[in-house]
C-alpha positions in Angstrom: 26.8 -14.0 -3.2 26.0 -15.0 -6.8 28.6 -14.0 -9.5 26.0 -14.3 -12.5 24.4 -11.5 -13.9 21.6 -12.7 -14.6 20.7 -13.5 -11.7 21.7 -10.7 -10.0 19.5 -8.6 -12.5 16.8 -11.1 -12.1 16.6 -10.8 -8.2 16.8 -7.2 -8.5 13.4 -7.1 -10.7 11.9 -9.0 -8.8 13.0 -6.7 -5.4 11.7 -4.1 -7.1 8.5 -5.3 -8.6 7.4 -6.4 -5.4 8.7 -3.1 -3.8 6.3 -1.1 -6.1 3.6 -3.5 -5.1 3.8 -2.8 -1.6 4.1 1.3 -2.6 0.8 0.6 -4.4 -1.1 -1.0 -1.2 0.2 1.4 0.8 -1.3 4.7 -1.2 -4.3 2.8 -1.4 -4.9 3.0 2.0 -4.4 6.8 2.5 -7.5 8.8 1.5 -7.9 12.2 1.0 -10.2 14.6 3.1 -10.1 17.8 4.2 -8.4 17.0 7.3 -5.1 15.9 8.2 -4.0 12.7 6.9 -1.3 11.1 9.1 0.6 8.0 7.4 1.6 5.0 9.2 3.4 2.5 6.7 2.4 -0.7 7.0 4.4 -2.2 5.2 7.3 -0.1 5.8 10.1 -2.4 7.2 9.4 -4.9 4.4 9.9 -1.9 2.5 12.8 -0.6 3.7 14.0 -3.8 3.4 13.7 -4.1 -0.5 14.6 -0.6 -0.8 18.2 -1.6 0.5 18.2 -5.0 -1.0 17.8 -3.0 -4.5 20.2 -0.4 -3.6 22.9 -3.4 -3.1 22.0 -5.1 -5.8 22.3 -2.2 -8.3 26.0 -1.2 -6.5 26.9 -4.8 -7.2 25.6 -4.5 -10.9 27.5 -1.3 -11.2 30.8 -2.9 -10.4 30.2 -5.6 -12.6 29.9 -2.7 -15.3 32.7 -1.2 -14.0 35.0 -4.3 -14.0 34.0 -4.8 -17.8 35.5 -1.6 -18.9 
């Protein structure tokens, strides 16, 4: 695991940036009408993968904070 910060911040933003990328493509794809609109992700496992890669990263950032005090 990597001990700097800055990295660990830096891998985070980058998690995250392309997280909201694939959240962007994927609203793209659903368009309104009038009838039911049924939502299959597809990119949902790469999603849910950056969703819990943030999620560590930012409990590994809070116990760096937390360590500090």
């Amino acid at each position: 695991m990597m001990s700097n910060r800055v990295e660990i911040l830096e891998e985070y933003r980058q998690a995250n940036s392309q997280l909201a990328t694939l959240k962007e493509k994927e609203s793209a794809t659903v368009q309104s009408t009038s009838e039911t609109v049924q939502i299959e992700p597809r990119y949902g496992e790469e999603m849910n993968y950056l969703s819990n890669k943030c999620a560590q990263l930012d409990m590994i950032l809070e116990a760096m904070d937390a360590s500090e005090d």
